[in-house]
N, C-alpha and C positions, 0 to 999 in steps of 0.2 A: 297268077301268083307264081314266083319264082321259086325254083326250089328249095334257093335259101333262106326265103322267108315261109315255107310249110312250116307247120309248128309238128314236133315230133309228137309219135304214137304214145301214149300213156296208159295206164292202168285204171279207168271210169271209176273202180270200188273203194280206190286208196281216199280217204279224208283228206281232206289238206284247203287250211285258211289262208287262202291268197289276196284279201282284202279288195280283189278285182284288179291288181296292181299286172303289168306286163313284168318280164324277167329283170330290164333296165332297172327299174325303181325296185319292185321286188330283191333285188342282191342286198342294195342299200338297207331298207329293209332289214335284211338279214343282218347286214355292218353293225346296226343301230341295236338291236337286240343282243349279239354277241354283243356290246361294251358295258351292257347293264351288271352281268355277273361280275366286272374288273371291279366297277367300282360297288359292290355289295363288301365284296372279299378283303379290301380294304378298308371298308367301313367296318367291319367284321374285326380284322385286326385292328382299328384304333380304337375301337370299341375300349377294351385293355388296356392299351397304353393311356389314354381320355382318363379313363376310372381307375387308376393305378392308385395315384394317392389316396384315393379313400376307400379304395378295399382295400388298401393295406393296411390302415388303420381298425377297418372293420374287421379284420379276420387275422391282425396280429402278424402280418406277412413283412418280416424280413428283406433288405436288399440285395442279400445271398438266395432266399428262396425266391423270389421275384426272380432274380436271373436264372435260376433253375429252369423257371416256369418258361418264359421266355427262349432259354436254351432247348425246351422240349420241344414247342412249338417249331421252332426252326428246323429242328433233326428232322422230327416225321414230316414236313417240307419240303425237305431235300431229298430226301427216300422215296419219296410219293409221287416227285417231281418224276422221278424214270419210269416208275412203276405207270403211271397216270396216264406217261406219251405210249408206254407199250395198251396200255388196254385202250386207250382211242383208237389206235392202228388198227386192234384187233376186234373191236367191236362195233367200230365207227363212232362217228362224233355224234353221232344225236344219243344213243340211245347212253353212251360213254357221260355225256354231257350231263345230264338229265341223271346219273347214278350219282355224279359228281354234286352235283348242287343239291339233292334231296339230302346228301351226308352231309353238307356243310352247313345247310341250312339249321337241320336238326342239333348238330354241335354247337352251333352258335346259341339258339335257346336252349341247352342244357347249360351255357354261361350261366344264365339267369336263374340259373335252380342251385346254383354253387353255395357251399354250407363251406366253404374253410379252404385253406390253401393248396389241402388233397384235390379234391372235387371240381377246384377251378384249373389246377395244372392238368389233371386226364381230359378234361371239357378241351383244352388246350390244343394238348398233343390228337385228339380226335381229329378237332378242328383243321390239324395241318395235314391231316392224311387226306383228307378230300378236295381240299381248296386247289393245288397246284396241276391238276389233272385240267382244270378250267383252261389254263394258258393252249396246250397242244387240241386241244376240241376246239379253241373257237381260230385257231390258226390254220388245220386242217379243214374246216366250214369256208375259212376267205379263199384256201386255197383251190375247192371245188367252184365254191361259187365267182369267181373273178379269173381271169385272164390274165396272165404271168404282170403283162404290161398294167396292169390297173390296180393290183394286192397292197402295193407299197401302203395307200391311206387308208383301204379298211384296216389293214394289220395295224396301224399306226393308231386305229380309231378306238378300235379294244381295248390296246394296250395302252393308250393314254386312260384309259378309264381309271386304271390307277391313281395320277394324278388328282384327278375329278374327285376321287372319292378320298383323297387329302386333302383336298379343300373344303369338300361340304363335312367332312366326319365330327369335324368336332361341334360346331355350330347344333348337328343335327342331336349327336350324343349327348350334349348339354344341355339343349331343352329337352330332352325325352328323358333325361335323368330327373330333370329340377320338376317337372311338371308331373311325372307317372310316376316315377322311383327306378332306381339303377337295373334291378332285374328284367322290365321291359326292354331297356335300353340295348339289351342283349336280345330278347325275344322277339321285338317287332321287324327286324334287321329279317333274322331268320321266318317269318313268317311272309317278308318280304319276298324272300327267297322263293320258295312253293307258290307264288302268285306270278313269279317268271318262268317257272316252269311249268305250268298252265300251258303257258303264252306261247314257249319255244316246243313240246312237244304237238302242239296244234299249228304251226307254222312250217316247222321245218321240214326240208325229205333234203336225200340230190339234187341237184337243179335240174338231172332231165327226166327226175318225176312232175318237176313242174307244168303245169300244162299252160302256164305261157312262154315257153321257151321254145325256139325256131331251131331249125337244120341248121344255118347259118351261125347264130351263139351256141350251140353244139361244139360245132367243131371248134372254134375260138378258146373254149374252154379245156378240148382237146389236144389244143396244139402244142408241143413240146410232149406231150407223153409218150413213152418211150415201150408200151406193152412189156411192165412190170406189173403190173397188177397180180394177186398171189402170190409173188414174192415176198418172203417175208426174212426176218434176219433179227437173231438174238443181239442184244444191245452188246457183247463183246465182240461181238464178230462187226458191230457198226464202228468200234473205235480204233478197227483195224484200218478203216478209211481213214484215209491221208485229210480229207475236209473236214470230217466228222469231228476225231483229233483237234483239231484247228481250230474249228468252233469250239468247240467245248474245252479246250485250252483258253482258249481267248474270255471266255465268261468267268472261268478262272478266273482270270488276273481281275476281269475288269468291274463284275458285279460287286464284289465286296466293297466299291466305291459309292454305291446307291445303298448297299444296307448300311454302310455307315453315318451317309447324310441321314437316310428315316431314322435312327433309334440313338446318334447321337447327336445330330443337333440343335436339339430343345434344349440339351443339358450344356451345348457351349454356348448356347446364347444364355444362357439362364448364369452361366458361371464367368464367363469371359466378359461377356456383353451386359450384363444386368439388366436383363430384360425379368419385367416383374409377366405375370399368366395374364397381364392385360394387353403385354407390350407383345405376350406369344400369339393373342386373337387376334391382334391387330396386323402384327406383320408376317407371323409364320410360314401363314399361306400362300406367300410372293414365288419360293422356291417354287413351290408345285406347277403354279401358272407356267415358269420356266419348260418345268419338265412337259408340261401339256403340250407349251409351242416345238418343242424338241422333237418330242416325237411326232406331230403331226407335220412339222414342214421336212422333217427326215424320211418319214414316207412320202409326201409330196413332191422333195427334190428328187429320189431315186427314180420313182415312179416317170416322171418330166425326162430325166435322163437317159428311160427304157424311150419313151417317147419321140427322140431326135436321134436313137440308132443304136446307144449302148448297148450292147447285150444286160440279161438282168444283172445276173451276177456280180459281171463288174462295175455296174449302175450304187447296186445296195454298197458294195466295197469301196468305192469313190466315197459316198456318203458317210462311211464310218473311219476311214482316214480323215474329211475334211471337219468331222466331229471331234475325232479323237485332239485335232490340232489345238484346237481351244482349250485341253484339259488344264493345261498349266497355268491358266488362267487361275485354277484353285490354290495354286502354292501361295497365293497372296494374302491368302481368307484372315487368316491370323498375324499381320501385315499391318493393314489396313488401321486406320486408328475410327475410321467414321463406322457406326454400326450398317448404316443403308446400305455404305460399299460392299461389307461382309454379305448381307443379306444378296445382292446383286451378284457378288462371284458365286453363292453357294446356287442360287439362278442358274448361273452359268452353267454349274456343273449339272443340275439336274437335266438342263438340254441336252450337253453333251451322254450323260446316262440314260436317259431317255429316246434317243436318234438313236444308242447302239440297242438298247432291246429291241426295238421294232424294226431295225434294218438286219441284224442277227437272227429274227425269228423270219422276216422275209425272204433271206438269201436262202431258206431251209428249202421251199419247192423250189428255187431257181437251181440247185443243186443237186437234189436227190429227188426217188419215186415220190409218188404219193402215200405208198405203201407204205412207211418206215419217217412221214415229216412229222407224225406225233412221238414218234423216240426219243428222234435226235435233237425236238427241242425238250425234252422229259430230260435227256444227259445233260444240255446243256444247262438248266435250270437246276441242275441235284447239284453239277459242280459249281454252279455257282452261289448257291445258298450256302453249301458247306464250306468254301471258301469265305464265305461273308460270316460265319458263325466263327472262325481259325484268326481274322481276319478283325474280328471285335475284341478278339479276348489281347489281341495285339493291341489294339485302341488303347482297352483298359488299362494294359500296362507300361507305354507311354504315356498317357496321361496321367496316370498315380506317378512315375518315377519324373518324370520330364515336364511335357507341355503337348497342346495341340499342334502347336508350329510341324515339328517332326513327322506329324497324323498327316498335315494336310498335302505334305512336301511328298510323302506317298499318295496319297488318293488323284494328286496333279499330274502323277509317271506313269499309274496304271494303266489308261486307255493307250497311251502312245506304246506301251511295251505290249498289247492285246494286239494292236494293231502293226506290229512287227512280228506277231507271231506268225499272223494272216499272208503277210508278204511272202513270208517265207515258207510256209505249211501247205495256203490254199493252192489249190491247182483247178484249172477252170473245166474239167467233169469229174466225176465220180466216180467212183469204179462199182460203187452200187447199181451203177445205171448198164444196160446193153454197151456195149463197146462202139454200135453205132452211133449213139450220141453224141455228140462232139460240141462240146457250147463254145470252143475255142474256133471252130469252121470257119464260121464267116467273117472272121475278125484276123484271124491268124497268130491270134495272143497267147502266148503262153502261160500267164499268170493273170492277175485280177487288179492290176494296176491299173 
């Protein structure tokens, strides 16, 4: 046996359920498990938005306080969101992981215990403090278990889970409303929850506690690490990086394009469109499949393009210029006189919004330690939800004075103006990293073009 097929020394006492799988299949594995919490979490949230109309009748709720509620929700989201990548860093992602989902599990059936519009806004804002800590753990797990060149499609896999779970949400909430009563509808979700985390603290470790992992995938999973390890660095001192910056400027501009497709619209198709709640089962769902193919051929094409020589970097940055190109495709949405057409651009964009999450959250190890990739997408996520909150309440007051037209003619400019910041901001190493690093070396490139 060669040496680099010896399977590395391990620890005999450690537990760990490997189903008999080698490392290969084993990572997947892993891919597949990480995407289960994406789509819980949004089952989670449409749980709410599903039952909106008839707890607000049940409980007297206001369309003032309803967006309270909703406004709450999104804050501790966005706070949670930095807060969530700094304790993955610091505690690592399993055990980070697993702290994250037993709190959101739990918030989700205190849904179902709600007596009044008090009761359901704290369940709310609970609910958001645990859930966004999930994105930087299962990004931090692909980043350990896959090889620079391979992360694009698991990261893409998670984070489509999103999607997945806007397609199946309503369908699911609707019979577990009509058939057990609305309070399950909240609890089984979350009891769902505690049944994956079973799952993932019995599976999971590093992959070189794995004991089907060889010398040879060792190093592979090695390679580009730069002996940062213990290094560590307070999230102001991360925004003094010229990348960091850049990212998390660019989420900025760009995210409040997908919060505005999820939460408004239902309401422009309902008001613009005359789409009756039969016309919303039937076709709503179309967008999502969009965003599903978005983000999986966005990790796919970057991935392929690490593949025939790119460097990563500027692989994933290809991918979110050639994403961002089609934004403008949405200035039409309100245009359009056929309703299918509408439903197709708004397709559109969820591709285009969907390639930039998961090509944004991939670029995160191709640029920085391992030590610091659950921060910097924890920043990038806090500015972008709080952009998406600043960003709604803009919606709402074009829409009351004006029209959607002027909404969409912004949401069409965003990625292309994200994607100019990058031009201009990113630089292809980090200063986070050894100075020996140089991702521009072998290419001679100065930027990420």
């Amino acid at each position: 046996m060669g040496v680099g097929n010896q399977l590395l020394p391990r620890d005999p006492v450690k537990p760990y359920v490997t189903f008999g799988l080698g490392y290969p299949a084993m990572k997947w594995v892993i891919a597949v498990v990480l995407t289960i919490p994406t789509i819980l979490i949004v089952i989670d949230q449409q749980t709410l938005s599903i039952l909106a109309p008839f707890l607000r009748d049940r409980f007297g709720i206001t369309p003032q306080v309803y967006s309270i509620i909703v406004s709450g929700f999104l804050i501790s989201f966005a706070v949670m969101y930095t807060v969530g990548g700094v304790l993955v860093d610091r505690f690592g992602e399993r055990i980070a992981m697993a702290g994250f989902i037993a709190w959101f599990s739990v918030c989700t059936m205190l849904g179902g215990l709600a007596q009044g519009a008090v009761s359901l806004g704290i369940s709310r804002v609970l609910l958001g403090i645990g859930q966004p800590g999930n994105y930087p753990a299962a990004l931090r797990a692909c980043t350990r278990w896959f090889p620079k060149a391979e992360r694009g499609v698991p990261i893409a896999l998670f984070s489509s889970g999103g999607a997945i779970g806007s397609i199946i949400a309503p369908p699911i909430i609707a019979a577990l409303s009509l058939t057990l009563g609305w309070r399950l509808a909240f609890i089984l979700p979350g009891l769902f929850g505690f049944l994956w985390l079973a799952l993932w603290l019995a599976i999971y470790r590093a992959p070189q506690e794995y004991p089907g992992l060889t010398v040879a995938q060792s190093a592979s999973l090695d390679e580009g690490n730069d002996g940062s390890e213990g290094i560590t660095h307070h999230w102001t001192s991360l925004l003094k990086d010229s990348n960091v910056f850049a990212l998390v400027l660019a989420r900025f501009v760009s995210d409040p394009v997908w919060i505005f497709y999820l939460f408004w619209i239902p309401e422009y198709l309902k008001r613009e469109r005359g789409f009756t709640l039969m016309d919303m089962g039937l076709y709503a769902w179309i967008p999502y499949v969009g965003g599903a193919i978005g983000g999986m051929a966005g990790g796919w094409a970057s991935d392929l393009l690490i593949a025939r020589g790119v460097t990563p970097a500027k692989a994933r940055a290809r991918i979110l210029y050639i994403s961002a190109a089609l934004a403008p495709l949405g200035m039409l949405t309100s245009q359009v006189h056929s309703a299918a057409m509408a439903i197709l651009l708004i397709a559109v964009m969820a591709f285009v919004a969907f390639s930039w999450f998961i090509n944004t959250a991939a670029i995160i190890p191709d640029l920085f330690p391992e030590t610091v990739v659950g921060s910097v997408l924890g920043l990038m996520g806090t500015a972008g939800t709080a952009a998406g909150v600043l960003f709604s309440m803009l919606v709402g007051f074009l829409v009351t004075h004006y029209s959607y037209t002027p909404v969409f003619i912004l949401v069409g400019t965003m990625h292309l103006l994200a994607s100019l910041i990058l031009i201009l901001l990113m630089k292809p190493k980090s200063a986070l990293r050894p100075s020996k690093v140089n991702f521009a070396a072998s290419h001679g490139s100065a930027g990420l073009l």
